[in-house]
C-alpha positions in Angstrom: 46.7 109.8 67.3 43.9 108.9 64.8 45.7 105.6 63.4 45.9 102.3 64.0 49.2 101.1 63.6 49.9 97.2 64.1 52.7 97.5 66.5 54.6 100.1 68.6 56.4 103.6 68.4 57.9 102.5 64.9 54.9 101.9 63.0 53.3 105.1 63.8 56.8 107.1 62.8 57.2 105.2 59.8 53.2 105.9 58.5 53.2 109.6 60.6 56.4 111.0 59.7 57.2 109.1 56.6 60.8 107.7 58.5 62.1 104.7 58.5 62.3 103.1 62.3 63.8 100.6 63.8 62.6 98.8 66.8 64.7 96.7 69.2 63.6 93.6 68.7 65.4 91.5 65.7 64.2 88.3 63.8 60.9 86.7 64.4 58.9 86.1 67.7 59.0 82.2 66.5 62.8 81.8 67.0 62.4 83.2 70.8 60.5 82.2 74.1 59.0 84.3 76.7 60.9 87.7 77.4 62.6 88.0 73.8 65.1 85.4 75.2 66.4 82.5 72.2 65.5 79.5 71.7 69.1 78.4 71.7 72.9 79.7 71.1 72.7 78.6 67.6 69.6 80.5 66.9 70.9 84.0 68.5 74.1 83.4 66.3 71.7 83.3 63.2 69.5 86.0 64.5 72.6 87.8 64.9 74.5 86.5 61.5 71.3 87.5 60.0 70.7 91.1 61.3 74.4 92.8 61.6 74.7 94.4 58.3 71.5 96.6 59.1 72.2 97.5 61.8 75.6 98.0 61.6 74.6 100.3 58.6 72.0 102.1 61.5 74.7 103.2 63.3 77.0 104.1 61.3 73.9 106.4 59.7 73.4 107.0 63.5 76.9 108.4 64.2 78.7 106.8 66.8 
């Protein structure tokens, strides 16, 4: 592709195609253990508390 991005599919859109991407994943690979699973209840409730205006706002962009 002739870059090197530091990640997946959503890097190379955003520096490619100039588009702001979102991946799947949300908060920080310290707050989970193997296979993107949480730590804890409380932490996916602040993962959760934390990310649901964005991507509430992503789908409403998205159209339902």
């Amino acid at each position: 592709m002739g870059i090197q991005a530091g990640g997946d599919a959503g890097d190379w859109i955003t520096y490619a195609l100039g588009i702001p991407a979102a991946e799947a994943e949300l908060g920080s690979d310290t707050e989970y253990r193997d296979f993107f699973v949480p730590k804890s209840v409380k932490g996916a409730r602040k993962i959760i508390e934390e990310n649901m205006e964005w991507v509430q706002y992503t789908y409403e962009k998205l159209g339902n």
